[in-house]
N, C-alpha and C positions, 0 to 999 in steps of 0.2 A: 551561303546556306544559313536560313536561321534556325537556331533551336527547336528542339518541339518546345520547351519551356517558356518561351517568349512567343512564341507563333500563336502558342494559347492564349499569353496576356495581350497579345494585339488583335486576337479573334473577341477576347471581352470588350476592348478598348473601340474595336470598329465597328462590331454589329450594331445594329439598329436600335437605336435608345444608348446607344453606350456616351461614352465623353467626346469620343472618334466619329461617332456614327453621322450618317447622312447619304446623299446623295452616292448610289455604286457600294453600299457598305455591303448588302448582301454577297455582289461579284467578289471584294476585298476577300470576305469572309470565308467563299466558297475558294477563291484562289491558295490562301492558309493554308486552309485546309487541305485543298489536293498535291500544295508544291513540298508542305512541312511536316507533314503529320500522319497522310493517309501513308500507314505502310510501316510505320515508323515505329509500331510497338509500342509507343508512350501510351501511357493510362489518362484518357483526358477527367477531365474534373467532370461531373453529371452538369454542370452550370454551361462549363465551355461545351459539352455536348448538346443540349441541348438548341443553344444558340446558333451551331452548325445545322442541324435540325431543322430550327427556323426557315436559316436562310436557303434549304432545299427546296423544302415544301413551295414557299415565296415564287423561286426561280423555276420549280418543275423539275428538276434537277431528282429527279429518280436514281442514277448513275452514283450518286453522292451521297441519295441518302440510304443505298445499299453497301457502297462501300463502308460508311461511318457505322453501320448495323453488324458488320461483318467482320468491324475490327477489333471487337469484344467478346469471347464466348460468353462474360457473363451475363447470362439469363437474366437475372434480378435486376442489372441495367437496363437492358430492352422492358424489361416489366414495367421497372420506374418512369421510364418518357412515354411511354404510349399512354400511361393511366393520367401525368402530368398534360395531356392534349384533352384526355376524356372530362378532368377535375374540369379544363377552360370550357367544355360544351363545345369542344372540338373533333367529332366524332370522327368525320372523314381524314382528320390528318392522325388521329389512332390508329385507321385503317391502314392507312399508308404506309404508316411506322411498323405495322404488323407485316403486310404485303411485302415488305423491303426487309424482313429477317428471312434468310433459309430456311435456318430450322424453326418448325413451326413444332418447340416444344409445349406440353402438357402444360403449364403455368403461363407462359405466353396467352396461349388459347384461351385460357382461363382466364384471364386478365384483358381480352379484348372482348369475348361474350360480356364480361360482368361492366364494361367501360357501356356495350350496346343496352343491356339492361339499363343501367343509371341514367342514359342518355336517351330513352323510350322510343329507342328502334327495335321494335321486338322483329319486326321483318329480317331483318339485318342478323340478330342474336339467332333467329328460327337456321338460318342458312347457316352459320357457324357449327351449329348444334348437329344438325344433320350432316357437316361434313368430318366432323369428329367422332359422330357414329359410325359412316361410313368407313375412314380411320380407324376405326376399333382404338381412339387416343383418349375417347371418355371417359373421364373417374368420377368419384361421386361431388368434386367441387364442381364440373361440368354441371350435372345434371340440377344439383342446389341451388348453382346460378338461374340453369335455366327453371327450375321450378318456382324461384324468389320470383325473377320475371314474368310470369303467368299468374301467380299468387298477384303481384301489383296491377293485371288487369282483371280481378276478380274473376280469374276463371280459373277456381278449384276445381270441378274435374279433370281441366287439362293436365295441369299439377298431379293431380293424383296417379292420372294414365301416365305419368314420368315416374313415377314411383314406383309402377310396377313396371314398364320397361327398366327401372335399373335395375331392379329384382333378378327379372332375364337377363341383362348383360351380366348375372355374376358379381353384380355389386350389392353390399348392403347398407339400405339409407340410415344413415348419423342422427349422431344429435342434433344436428343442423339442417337437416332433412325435416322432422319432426317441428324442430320453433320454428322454422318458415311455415309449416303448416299449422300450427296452435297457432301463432299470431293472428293468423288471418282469418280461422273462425274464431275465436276469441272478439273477432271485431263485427263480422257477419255473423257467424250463427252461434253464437256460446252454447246451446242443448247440445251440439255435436265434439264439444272440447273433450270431455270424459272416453269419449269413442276412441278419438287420438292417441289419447294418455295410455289408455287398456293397450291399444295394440305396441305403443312406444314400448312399454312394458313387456307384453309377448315376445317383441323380438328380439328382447337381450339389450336394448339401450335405455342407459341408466339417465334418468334427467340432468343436469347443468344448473347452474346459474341461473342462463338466460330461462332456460324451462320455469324454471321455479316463478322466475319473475313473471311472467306468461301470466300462470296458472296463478298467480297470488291477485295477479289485475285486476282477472275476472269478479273475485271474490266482491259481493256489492251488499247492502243493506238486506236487499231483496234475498240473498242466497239463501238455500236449506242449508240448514245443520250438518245435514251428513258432504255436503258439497264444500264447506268451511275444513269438515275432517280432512277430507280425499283431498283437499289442496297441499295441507299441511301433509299426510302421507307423502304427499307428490317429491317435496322438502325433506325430509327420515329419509327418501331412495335416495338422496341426491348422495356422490361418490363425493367427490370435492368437498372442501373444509368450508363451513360458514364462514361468509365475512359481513361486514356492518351493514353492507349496500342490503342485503338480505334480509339479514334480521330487521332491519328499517319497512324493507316491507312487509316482513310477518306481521309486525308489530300492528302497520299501518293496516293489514286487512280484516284482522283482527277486531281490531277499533270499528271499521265500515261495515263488518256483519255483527258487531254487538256480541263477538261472542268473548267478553271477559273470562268467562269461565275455563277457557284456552287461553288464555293471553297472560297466564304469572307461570304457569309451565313453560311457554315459549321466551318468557324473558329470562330463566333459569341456563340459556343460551348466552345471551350477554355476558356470562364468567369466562367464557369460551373464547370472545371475539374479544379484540383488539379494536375498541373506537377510536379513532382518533378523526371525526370529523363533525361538524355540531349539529347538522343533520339529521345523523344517527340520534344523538343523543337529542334532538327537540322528539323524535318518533317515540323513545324508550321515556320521555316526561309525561309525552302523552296518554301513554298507557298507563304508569302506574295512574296518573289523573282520573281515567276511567277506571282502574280499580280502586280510586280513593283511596290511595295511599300515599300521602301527605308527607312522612318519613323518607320516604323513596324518592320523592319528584324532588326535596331540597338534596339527598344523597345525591342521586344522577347530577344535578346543576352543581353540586360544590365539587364533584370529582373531574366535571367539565372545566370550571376555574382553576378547582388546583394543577392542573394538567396546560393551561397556559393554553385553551381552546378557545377563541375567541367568537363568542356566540353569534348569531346572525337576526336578522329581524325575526324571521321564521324560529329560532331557538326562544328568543323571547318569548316572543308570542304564544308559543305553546306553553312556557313555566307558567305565563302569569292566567293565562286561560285556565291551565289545571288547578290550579293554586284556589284563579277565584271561585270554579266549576265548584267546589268544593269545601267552599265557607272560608277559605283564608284571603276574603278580598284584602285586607287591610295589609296584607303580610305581602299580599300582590301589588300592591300600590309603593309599598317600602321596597320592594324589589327597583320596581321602574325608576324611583327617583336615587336606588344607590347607584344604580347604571348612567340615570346623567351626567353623574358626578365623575365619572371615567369618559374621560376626551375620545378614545378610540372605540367606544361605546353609544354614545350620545347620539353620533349620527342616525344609530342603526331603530333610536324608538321613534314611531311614528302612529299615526293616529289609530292602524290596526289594532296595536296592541294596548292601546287605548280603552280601544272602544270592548275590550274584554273584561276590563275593570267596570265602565258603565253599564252593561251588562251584569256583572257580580252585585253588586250595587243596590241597581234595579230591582232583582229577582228578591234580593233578600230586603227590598221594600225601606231600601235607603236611600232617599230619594236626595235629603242635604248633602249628602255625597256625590251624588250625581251632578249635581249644578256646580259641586265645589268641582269635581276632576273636568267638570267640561271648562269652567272657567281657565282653569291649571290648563289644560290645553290650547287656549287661544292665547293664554299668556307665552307659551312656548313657542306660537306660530307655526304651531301642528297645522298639515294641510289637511281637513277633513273631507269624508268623501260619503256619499250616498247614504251606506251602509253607517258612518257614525249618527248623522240626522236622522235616521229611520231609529236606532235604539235609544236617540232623547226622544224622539215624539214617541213611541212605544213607552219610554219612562214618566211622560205623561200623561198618558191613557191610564197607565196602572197608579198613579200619585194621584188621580183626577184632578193634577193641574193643567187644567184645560188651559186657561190664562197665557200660560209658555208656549204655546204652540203658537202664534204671532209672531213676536219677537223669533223664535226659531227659526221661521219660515224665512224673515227677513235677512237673519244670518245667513241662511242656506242661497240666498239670491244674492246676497253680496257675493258671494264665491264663485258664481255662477252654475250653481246645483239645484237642476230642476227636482220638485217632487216627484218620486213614482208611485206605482202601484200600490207597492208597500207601504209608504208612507201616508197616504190617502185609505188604506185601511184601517192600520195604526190610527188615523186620525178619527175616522167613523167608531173603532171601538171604544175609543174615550170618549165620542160623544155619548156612545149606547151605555159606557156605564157611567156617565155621569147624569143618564136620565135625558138626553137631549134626542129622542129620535128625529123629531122635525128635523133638525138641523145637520144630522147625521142620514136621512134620508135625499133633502138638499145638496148633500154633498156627492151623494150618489148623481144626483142630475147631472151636476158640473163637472164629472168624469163621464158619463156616456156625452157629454157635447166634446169630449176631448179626445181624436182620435188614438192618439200613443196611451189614455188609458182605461181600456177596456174593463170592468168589474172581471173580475175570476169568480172563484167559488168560495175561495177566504171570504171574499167581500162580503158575496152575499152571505156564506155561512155567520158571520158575525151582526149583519144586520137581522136576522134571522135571531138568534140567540140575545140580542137586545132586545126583541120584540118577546121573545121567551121570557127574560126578566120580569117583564111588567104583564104579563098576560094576554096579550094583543093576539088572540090568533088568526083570525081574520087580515092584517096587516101582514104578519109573519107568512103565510100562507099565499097573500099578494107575493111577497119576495120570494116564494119560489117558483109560483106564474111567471114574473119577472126572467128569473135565472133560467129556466127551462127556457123561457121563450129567444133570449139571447144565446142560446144552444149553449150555456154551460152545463153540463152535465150533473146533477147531486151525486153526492160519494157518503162510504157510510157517516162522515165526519159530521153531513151533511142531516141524516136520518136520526143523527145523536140529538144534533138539536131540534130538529122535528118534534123528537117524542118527547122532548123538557117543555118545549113549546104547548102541546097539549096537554101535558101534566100539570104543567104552572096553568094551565087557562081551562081547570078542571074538566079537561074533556079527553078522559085515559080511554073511550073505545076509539077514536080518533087518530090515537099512538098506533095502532095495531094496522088500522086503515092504508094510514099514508104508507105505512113499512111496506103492505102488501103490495100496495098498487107501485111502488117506487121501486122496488126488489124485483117485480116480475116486467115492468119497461124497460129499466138499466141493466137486467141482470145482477145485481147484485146481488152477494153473501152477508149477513147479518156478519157483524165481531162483537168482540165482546163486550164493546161501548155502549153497541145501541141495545143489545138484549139486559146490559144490567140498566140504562134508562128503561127502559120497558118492567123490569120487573121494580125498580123505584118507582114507577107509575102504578103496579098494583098495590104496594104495599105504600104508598101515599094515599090509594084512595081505598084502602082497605077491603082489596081483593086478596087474599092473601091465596088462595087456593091457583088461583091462574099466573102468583107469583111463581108455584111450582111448575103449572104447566110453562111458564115458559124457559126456566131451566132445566125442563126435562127438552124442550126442544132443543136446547141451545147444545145441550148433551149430544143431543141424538145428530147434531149436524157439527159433529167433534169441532166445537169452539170451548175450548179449554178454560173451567171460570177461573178470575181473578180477586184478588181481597177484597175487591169492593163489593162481588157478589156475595160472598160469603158475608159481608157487616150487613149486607141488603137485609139479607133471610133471617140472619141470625137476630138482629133487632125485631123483624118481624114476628120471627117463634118468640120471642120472649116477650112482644105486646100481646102476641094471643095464649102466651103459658101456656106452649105446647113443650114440654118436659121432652116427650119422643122427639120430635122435630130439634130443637138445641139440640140435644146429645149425637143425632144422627147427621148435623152439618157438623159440629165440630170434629166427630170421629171421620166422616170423609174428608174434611180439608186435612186432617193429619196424618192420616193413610192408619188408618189404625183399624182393628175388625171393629162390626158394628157400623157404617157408616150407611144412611139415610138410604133405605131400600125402594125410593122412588127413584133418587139419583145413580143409585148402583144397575139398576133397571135401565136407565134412560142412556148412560156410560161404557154400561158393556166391562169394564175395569174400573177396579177402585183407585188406578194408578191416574186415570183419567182424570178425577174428581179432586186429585191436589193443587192447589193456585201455584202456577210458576214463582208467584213473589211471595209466596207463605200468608201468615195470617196476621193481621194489624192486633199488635198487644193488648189497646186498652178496646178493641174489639173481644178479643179472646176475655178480659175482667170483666168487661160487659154485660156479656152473655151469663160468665158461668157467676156472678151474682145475680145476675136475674134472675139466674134457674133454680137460685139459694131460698128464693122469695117466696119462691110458690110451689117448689117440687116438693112431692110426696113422699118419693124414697130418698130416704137419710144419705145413703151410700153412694148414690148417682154422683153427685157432685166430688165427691173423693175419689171415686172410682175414674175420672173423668180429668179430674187436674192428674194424677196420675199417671193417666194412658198418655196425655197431652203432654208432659214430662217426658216421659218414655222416646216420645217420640221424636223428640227434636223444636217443640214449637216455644218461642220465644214468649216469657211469663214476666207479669210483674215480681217482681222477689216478696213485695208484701203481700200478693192475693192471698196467699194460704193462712196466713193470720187476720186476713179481711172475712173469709170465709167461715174460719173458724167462730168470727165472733157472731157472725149469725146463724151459728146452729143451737 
């Protein structure tokens, strides 16, 4: 008689793949088993069980592998080898392993539907399902499973009519219930997520985690404000304690719908959580970056080092992006080269977080710096990829070192990196501003002869906008014969340069023309790009009265003006020393009474008539010295810095003594 102890290690040693195994190992295996072990009480190991398993299934051997299923009550056993056959895409030997236990307990069940889900037998999962209702053995993990399964053949109704059959059986659907179904419209139909949410809410189920995470997804550039709120609300229900994984994405949704103005409230959350992962904390840099808080983004990164958190490329990359986003390119550059200097660091900087500095660089019109950190990067044997070549040749469009772009090209083909789209834009805008249309028209040819790259609407919008530069409108106006006829479609981005095009090429009724006819083809909406082009088109050519008609329009088809509108008008009243006019933009852009009774007309509310971004300072001195110049009542202009005080609007501190000296 052998042990069961040893009967095991020669069931390891013979089975198939073992040290032992070969030729008859399965019979060995199965003989063990049935002379040493079946009967015997021993607890086999899940490994030596297993392996007996095998050699059942192999041999047909039914008999063996009910007794080996029989010689365990515990559940969680049977659980673990059947899901262990489903993990291999062995669906039929899960079955078998199910078929071959007696009792056909609730988690069993459970665990061979969810093995037929994973394994996209919904035929198979369907007949389960119906024999456990038949059973009356169904709970709500049944039903979850089988509603995940039908969720993954995109048939939300059927899902749904499981949801109210579990209703009727006396069950009530979970929080798991619920993220199986937000996921799936969330993916398909996002208008219908808020639908879910409300009734999750009705029925007494509080969001999760996973909920939160769902509903924060959705959250995209494009969302409304009050859909940003109702997200975050969704997050305030949740019962469970924040943790980092979360806050990472509040943070991150945040960021993707622009809405700052939520986003130092939700980081007053971060006292609360416990980071420890760099992840989190590249999310939490990020944000203060977009709320330009400078203080913060080196706070967050030195509490990450002193904390012995070893940053990641991604954590990088976010410090020095905020950093440069934000005028501290040089403080970002000193960052990267103290991190090379750390061995377990070094590996992690690569041309991404590079290419964030050439970017800071650039924008801020540094352009010897550009060439110096691209150099720095070849010296390092940084791999550069697409996206670095597109923001040098972009740093050459804007330097008008047109010159670089050769050499550049040459590098980018030494690497074997072809130009794209991008790059071939990037190159046509530097040619339009350095005055080269020919050449930049040219270019345009040798991308329609290239099939991978087709012009878009950047393209043309920028050839367009070159042609705008110098007056060409006849030209300008071929390029979007051109682009129409290539079925790109114009967008407003598109209409903006339109109307500079005909204002630069003194033909402002022309501006009004192309709008109509190109708004009622495409359907578009005016924004508030093209209607303040349009109203710089009357007050360029000194229509100053149809400048109002058209932010009475713009009013009336609620597009909210901006500072730029307001410097439009406002320069305008004060070339035609209209004293009412000044007084009456400045009291509506600062919500104050008094505010311009054509715009308060056209607005419906004076709450309307405020610019989201306030009013440009040496706009505001502008104005109320010009109105010094030529106004008639002494009062108006004190009464006026005043109310504009009062109100909140941002003042040079010397206007009131600049003022004074001209009265």
């Amino acid at each position: 008689v052998v042990a069961p102890e040893v009967a095991q290690a020669l069931v390891q040693l013979c089975a198939e793949g073992g040290p032992l195994g070969g030729v008859g190992a399965d019979a060995l295996v199965l003989d063990l088993y049935q002379r040493h072990l079946s009967g015997s009480g021993f607890g086999l190991e899940v490994s030596a069980e297993r392996l007996i398993a095998e050699a059942a299934l192999r041999s047909s051997r039914d008999d063996v592998l009910g007794s080996l299923m029989g010689s365990s009550a515990e559940v969680s056993r049977h659980v673990s080898l059947l899901k262990s056959f489903a993990q291999d895409r062995r669906l039929d030997d899960s079955m078998a392993v199910f078929r071959a236990c007696a009792v056909k307990s609730v988690p069993l069940c459970n665990a061979m539907l969810d093995a037929c889900v994973d394994n996209d037998d919904l035929a198979l999962a369907e007949k389960l399902m119906g024999e456990a209702t038949s059973d009356q053995t169904a709970d709500v993990v049944t039903y979850n499973t089988m509603i995940k399964a039908y969720l993954r053949k995109g048939n939300v109704r059927r899902a749904r009519e499981l949801v109210e059959a579990m209703r009727r059986g006396g069950l009530k659907p979970n929080c798991v219930t619920y993220n199986e179904l937000l996921d799936s419209v969330v993916r398909e139909r996002p208008d219908a997520m808020w639908g879910l949410v409300g009734e999750m809410q009705a029925s007494g189920c509080r969001p999760n985690h996973v909920t939160c995470s769902i509903v924060l997804k959705s959250v995209s550039k494009a969302s409304r404000a009050n859909e940003v709120e109702k997200a975050l609300a969704v997050v305030d229900a949740m019962e469970d304690p924040m943790d980092e994984v979360l806050l990472s994405s509040i943070c991150e949704a945040c960021i993707r719908s622009g809405r700052t103005d939520l986003l130092r409230r939700q980081l007053e959350r971060q006292k609360l959580v416990q980071i420890k992962g760099a992840h989190t904390y590249g999310s939490v840099i990020r944000s203060y970056g977009a709320l330009h808080d400078v203080g913060k983004i080196w706070a967050a990164w030195g509490e990450m080092r002193r904390r012995c958190i070893t940053p990641t490329s991604v954590t990088i990359g976010c410090t020095v992006e905020a950093l440069a986003a934000n005028g501290e390119v040089d403080a970002a550059h000193a960052l990267i080269r103290e991190q090379m200097e750390d061995p377990q660091v070094r590996p992690l900087i690569n041309a991404v977080v590079y290419c964030s500095l050439l970017k800071g660089f650039s924008h801020r019109k540094r352009f010897d710096r550009v060439w110096a950190v691209y150099e720095e990067m070849k010296a390092e044997n940084l791999e550069c990829s697409i996206v670095t070549f597109n923001t040098l040749v972009d740093a050459c469009a804007r330097s008008g070192e047109m010159a670089r772009i050769p050499p550049m090209l040459e590098d980018m083909a030494a690497q074997g990196i072809e130009p794209n789209l991008i790059t071939y834009s990037a190159i046509i805008k530097g040619y339009c501003q350095d005055g080269r249309l020919d050449r930049a028209f040219e270019l345009l040819d040798e991308m329609k002869q290239n099939r991978n790259l087709i012009p878009d609407e950047v393209t043309y919008n920028t050839l367009i906008d070159g042609c705008a530069r110098y007056g060409m409108y006849a030209r300008g106006m071929g390029v979007l014969q051109d682009m129409t006829d290539s079925g790109v479609p114009p967008s407003n981005f598109t209409l903006s340069v339109l109307v500079k095009l005909a204002n630069r090429s003194k033909r402002p009724e022309s501006a009004f023309e192309v709008c109509e006819q190109i708004c009622e083809k495409y359907k578009l909406r005016l924004c508030v790009h093209v209607f303040n082009n349009l109203i710089h088109t009357c007050t360029n050519h000194f229509d100053y009265p149809r400048a109002f008609e058209v932010i009475a329009r713009m009013l009336k088809e609620r597009v909210r003006p901006d500072k730029r509108t307001y410097a439009l008008l406002l320069r305008a009243a004060v070339a035609e020393r209209s004293q009412e006019d000044v007084a009456g933009l400045l009291r509506a852009a600062a919500h104050v009474p008094g505010a311009h009774p054509k715009l308060l007309g056209a607005a419906g509310s004076a709450a309307a008539l405020v610019p989201k971004d306030g009013l440009l300072r040496e706009v505001v001195s502008e104005a109320l010295e010009g109105l010094a110049n030529f106004c008639t009542d002494d009062d108006l202009v004190v009464n006026l810095l005043r109310e504009l005080r009062g109100a909140g609007v941002s003042l040079d501190p010397r206007l009131p003594m600049r003022l004074a000296a001209r009265r």
